[in-house]
C-alpha positions in Angstrom: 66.6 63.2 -232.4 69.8 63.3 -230.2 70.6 59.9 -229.0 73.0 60.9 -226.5 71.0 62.7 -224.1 68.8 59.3 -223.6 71.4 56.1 -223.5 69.7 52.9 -224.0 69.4 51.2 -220.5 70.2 47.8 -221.6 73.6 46.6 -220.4 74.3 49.1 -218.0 74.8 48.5 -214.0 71.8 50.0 -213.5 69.7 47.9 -215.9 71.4 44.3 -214.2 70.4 45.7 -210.9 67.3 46.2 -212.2 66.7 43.1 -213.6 68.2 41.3 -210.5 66.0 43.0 -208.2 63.0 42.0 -210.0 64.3 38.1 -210.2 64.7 38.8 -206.5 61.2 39.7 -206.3 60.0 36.5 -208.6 61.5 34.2 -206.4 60.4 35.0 -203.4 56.4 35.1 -205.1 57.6 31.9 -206.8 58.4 29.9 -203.7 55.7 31.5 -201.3 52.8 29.1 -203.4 55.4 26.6 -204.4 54.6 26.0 -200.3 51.3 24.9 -201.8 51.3 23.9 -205.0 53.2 22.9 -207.7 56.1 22.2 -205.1 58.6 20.4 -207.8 58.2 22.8 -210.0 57.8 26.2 -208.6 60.9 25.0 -205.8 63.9 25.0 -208.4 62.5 27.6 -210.4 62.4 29.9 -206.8 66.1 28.6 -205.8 67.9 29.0 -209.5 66.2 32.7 -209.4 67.4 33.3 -206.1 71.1 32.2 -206.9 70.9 34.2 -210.2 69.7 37.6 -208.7 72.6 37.1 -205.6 75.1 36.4 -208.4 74.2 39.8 -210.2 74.1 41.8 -206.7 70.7 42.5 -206.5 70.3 45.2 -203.4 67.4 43.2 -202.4 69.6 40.6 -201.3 66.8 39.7 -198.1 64.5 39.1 -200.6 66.3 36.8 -203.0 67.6 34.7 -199.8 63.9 34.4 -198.8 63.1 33.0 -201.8 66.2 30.6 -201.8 64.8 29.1 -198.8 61.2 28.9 -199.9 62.7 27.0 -203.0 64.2 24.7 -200.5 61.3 24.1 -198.2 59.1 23.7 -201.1 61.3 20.3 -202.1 61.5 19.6 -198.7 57.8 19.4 -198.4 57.7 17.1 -201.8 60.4 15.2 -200.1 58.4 14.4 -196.8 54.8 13.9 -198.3 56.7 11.0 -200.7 58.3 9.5 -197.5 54.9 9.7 -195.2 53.0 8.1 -197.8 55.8 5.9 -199.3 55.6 7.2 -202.7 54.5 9.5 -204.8 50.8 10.8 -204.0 49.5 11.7 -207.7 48.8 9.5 -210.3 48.7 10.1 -214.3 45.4 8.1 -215.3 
């Protein structure tokens, strides 16, 4: 089998755009329930997606801001439930 006529996608432009599109695509579905729950964790994972794809030139560069600001309001909503109720509302026990 010729090899030549079907290059191996990995490492190409194509395939980073590819794979930055997609954590483009994560963050924003990341952050959207990280409004919900699992704020503290689904928020950084959302914003270090976000910076990633932007950093790789994802063309869905809309997408990856969205979920760069989900990440954010997701700690921001951690952030002001621990202020209103003066401390952290779980407890392990």
């Amino acid at each position: 089998m010729n090899t030549a006529a079907h290059p191996v996608a990995t490492g190409t432009p194509a395939a980073n755009t590819r794979d930055a599109d997609g954590m483009a695509v994560a963050s924003f579905l990341l952050g959207l329930p990280g409004l919900l729950v699992l704020n503290l964790v689904l928020g950084p994972v959302a914003i270090v997606l976000a910076l990633v794809a932007i950093s790789r030139g994802t063309q869905r560069r809309g997408r990856a801001l969205l979920g760069f600001a989900l990440g954010v309001a997701d700690l921001l909503v951690v952030l002001s439930l621990t202020i209103a109720h003066h401390g952290v509302i779980w407890q392990f026990g």
